[in-house]
C-alpha positions as CSV (number, residue, x, y, z in Angstrom):
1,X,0.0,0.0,0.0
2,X,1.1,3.5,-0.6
3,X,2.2,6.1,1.7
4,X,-0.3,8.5,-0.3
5,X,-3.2,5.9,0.0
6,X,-2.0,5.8,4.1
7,X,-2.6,9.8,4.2
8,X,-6.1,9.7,2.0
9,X,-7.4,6.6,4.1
10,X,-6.1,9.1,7.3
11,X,-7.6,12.3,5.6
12,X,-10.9,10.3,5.0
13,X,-10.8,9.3,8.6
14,X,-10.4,12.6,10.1
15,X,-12.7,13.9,7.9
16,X,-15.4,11.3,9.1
17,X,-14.5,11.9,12.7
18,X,-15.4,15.9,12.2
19,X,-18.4,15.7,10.6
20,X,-19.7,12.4,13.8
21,X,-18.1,15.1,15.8
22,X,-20.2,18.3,14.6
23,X,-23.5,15.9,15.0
24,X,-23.1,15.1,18.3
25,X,-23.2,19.5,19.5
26,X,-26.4,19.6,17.6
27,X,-27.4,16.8,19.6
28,X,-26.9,18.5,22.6
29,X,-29.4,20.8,21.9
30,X,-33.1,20.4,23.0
31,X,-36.5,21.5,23.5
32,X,-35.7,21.3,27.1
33,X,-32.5,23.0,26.9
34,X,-32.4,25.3,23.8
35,X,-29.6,27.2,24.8
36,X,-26.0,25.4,26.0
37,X,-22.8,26.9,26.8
38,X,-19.4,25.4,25.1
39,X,-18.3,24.2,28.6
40,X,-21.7,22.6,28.5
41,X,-21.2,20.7,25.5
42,X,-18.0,19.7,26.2
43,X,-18.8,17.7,28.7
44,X,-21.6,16.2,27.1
45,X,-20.1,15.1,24.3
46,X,-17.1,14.3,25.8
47,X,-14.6,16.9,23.5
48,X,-12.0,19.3,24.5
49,X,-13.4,22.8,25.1
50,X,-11.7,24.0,22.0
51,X,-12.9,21.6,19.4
52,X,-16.0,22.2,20.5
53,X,-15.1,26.1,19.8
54,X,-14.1,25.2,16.5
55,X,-16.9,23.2,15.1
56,X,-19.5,25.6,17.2
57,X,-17.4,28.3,15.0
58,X,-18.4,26.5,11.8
59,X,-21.9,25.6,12.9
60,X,-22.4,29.5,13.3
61,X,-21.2,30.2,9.9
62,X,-23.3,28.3,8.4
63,X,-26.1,29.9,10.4
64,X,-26.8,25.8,11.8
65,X,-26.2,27.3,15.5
66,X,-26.7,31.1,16.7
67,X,-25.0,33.0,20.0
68,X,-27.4,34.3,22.1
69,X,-27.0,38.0,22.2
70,X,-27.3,39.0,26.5
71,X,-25.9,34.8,27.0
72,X,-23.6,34.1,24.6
73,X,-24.5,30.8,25.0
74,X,-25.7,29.0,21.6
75,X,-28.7,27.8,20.3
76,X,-29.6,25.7,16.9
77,X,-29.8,28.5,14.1
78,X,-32.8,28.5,11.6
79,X,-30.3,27.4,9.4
80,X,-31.4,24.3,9.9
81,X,-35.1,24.5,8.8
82,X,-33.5,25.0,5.5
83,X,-31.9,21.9,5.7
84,X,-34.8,19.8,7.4
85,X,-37.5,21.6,4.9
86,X,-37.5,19.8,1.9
87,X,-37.5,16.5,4.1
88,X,-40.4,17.8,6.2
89,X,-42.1,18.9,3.0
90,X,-42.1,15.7,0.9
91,X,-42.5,13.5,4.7
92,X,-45.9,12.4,3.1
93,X,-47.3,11.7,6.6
94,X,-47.3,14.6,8.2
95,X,-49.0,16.4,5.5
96,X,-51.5,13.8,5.3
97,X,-52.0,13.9,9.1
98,X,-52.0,18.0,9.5
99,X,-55.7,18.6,8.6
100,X,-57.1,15.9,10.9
101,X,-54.5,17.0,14.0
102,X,-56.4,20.3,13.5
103,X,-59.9,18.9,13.9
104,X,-58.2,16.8,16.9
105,X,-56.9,19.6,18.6
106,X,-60.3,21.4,18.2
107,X,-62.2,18.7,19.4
108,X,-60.2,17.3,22.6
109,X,-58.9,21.5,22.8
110,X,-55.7,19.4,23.8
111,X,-52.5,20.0,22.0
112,X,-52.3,16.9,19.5
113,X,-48.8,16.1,17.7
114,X,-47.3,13.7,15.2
115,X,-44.9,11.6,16.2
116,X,-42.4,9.4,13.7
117,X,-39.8,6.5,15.0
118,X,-36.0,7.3,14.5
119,X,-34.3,4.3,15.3
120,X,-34.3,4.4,19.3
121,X,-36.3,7.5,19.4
122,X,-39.5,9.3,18.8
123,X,-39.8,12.7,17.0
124,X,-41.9,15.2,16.9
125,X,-42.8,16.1,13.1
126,X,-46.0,18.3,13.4
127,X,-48.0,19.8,16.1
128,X,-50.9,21.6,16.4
129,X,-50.9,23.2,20.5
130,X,-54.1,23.4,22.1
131,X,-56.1,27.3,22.7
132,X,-55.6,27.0,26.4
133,X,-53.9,28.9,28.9
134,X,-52.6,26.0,30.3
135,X,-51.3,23.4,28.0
136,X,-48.4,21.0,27.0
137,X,-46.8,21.0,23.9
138,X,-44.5,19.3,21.9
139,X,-42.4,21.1,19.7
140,X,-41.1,20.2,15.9
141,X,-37.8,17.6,16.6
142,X,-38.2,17.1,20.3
143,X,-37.2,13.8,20.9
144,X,-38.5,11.6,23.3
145,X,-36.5,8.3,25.2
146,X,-38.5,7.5,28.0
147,X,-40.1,3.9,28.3
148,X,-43.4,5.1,29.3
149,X,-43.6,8.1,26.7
150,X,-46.7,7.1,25.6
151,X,-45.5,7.4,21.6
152,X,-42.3,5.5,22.7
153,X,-45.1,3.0,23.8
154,X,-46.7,2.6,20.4
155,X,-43.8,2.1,18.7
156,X,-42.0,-0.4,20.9
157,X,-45.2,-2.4,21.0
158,X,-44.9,-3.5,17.2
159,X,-41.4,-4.2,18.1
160,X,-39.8,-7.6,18.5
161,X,-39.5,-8.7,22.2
162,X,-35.6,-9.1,22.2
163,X,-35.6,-5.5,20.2
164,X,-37.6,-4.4,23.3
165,X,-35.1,-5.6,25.6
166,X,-31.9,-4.6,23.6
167,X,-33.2,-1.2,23.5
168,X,-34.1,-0.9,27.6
169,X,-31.1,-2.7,28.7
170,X,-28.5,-0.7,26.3
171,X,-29.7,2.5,28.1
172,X,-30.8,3.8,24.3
173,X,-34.6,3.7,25.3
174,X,-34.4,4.9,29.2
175,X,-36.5,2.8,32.2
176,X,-36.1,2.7,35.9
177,X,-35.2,-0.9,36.3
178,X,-34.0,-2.9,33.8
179,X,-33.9,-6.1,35.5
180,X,-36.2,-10.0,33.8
181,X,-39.1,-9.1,35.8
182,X,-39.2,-5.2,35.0
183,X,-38.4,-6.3,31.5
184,X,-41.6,-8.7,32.0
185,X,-43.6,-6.2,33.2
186,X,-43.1,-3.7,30.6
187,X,-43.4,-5.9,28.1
188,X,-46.9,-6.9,29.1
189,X,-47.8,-3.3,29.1
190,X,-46.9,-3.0,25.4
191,X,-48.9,-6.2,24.9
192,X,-51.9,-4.4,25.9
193,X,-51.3,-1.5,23.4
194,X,-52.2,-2.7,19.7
195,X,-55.7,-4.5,21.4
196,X,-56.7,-1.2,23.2
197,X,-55.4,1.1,20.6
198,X,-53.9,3.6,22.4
199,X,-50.8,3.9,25.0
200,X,-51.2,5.6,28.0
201,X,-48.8,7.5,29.7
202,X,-50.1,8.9,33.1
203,X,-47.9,11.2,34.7
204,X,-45.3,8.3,34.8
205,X,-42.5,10.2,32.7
206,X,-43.7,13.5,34.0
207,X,-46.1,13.9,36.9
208,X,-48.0,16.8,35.6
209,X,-48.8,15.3,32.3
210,X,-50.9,12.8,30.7
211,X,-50.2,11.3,26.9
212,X,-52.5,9.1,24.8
213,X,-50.6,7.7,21.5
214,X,-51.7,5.8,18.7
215,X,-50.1,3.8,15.9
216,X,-50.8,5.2,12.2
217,X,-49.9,2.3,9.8
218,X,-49.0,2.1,6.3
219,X,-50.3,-0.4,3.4
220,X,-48.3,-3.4,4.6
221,X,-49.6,-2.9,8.7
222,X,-46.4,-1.6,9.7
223,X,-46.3,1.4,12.4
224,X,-45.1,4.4,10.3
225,X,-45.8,6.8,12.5
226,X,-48.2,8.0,15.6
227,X,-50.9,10.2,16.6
228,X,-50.0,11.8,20.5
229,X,-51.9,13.5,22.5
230,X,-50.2,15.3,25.6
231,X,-52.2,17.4,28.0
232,X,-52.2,18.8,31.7
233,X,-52.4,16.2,34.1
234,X,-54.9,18.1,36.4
235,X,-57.4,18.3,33.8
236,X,-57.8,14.4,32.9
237,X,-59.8,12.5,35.1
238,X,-60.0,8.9,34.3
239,X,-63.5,9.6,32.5
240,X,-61.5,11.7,30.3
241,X,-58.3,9.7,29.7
242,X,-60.7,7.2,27.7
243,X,-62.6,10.1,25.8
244,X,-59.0,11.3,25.1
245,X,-57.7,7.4,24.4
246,X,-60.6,6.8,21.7
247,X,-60.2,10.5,20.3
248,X,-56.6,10.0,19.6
249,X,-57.2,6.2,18.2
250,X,-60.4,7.5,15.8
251,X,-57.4,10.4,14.3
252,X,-54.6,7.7,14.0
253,X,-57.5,5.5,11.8
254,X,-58.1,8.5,10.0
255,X,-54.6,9.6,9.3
256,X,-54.2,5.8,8.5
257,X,-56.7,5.6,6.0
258,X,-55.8,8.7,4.5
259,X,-52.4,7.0,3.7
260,X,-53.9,4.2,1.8
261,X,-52.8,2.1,5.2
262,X,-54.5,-0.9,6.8
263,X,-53.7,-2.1,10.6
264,X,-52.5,-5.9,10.9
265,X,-54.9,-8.4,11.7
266,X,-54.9,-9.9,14.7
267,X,-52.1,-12.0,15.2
268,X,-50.3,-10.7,11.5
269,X,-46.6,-10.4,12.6
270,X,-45.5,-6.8,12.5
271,X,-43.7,-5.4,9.8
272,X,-41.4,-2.8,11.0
């Protein structure tokens, strides 16, 4: 081998490592924590201060992150709705879904969101918030980990058991516990799921809000994406948890059917 093919193989490999690099700061940022210091992400992406400097330098040129004028601290730039747009654009479920979230949110006046899998995540792609005062919302690419996340729920549920596992134990989908009968237990609870319709998550990843998710499928019954519901925890009784349950089910069907989809039979493995 060359000592030229050496330094392009190196080059390459730099190169690759700067670009994992960059991803990982604009992972950092969330709807939680819009605005990070470089110390900040240092540590959480486990860099030295002044790479971090660098590619945050870059970022900002390209308008993908933004200093904070009275902070200094960053934030992600709008820069990168440019980016995401055409994606967002031609994601044919959200603008299939968009027109019945808006009949949803006016009906249940509950914020009502669409939610799409990303490996060992769920994302927020469209949201319409609810009128009232008081309200939860989920904003455009807020991400969401948590076992009992109720759209975390729906998609896990059409997942193979083992996959299930994999993801709890690895840490990548986050539980308390994570021990065979935790692990039993959960799994049970996404049993229950795909017969109901809807995933419930009450106050258990957040104790002052409820979420009711549903699965949208495509033509072959596989999960594609999922209808979520997230609202004050104070104003959902258990009377209203099922009005909101059925509500957010009756919208997944619809968004469903408005994608040419079908739901599995019973007992049809799952597709995804």
């Amino acid at each position: 081998m060359s000592e030229t093919t050496e330094i392009n193989r190196s080059g390459d490999a730099k190169g690759a490592s700067v670009i994992v690099n960059a991803i990982a700061v604009l992972r950092t940022f969330t709807a939680g924590e819009p605005l990070l210091g470089v110390t900040e992400i240092a540590n959480r992406v486990g860099l030295h201060k002044s790479t971090v400097s660098r590619i945050l330098a870059t970022l900002e040129q390209e308008r993908l992150v933004e200093r904070d004028a009275e902070t200094r601290r960053f934030r992600l730039g709008l820069g990168l709705i440019a980016v995401a747009g055409p994606l967002l654009a031609e994601l044919e479920e959200r603008r299939v879904a968009y027109p019945v979230l808006q009949e949803l949110t006016e009906r249940t006046g509950e914020t009502s969101a669409l939610m799409v899998w990303n490996g060992a995540e769920s994302m927020c792609v469209e949201q319409i918030p609810s009128h009232q005062q008081i309200k939860h919302t989920t904003p455009l690419g807020a991400r969401y980990k948590d076992a009992m996340s109720a759209s975390v729920q729906v998609f896990l549920s059409e997942a193979p058991a083992e996959r299930v596992r994999e993801l709890l134990r690895s840490g990548a989908i986050t539980a308390t516990g994570v021990d065979d009968a935790s692990l039993d237990a959960y799994q049970t609870r996404l049993d229950d799921v795909v017969p109901r319709g809807w995933a419930i998550n009450y106050g258990e990843s957040s104790l002052d809000e409820v979420g009711v998710s549903a699965p949208v499928y495509d033509h072959r019954g596989a999960v594609v994406a999922a209808v979520l519901i997230p609202a004050p925890r104070f104003r959902v009784s258990s009377e209203r948890l099922q009005v909101l349950g059925e509500a957010c089910a009756a919208a997944a069907r619809q968004v469903t059917t408005r994608l040419g989809g079908r739901p599995p039979k019973r007992g049809e493995p799952s597709h995804r």
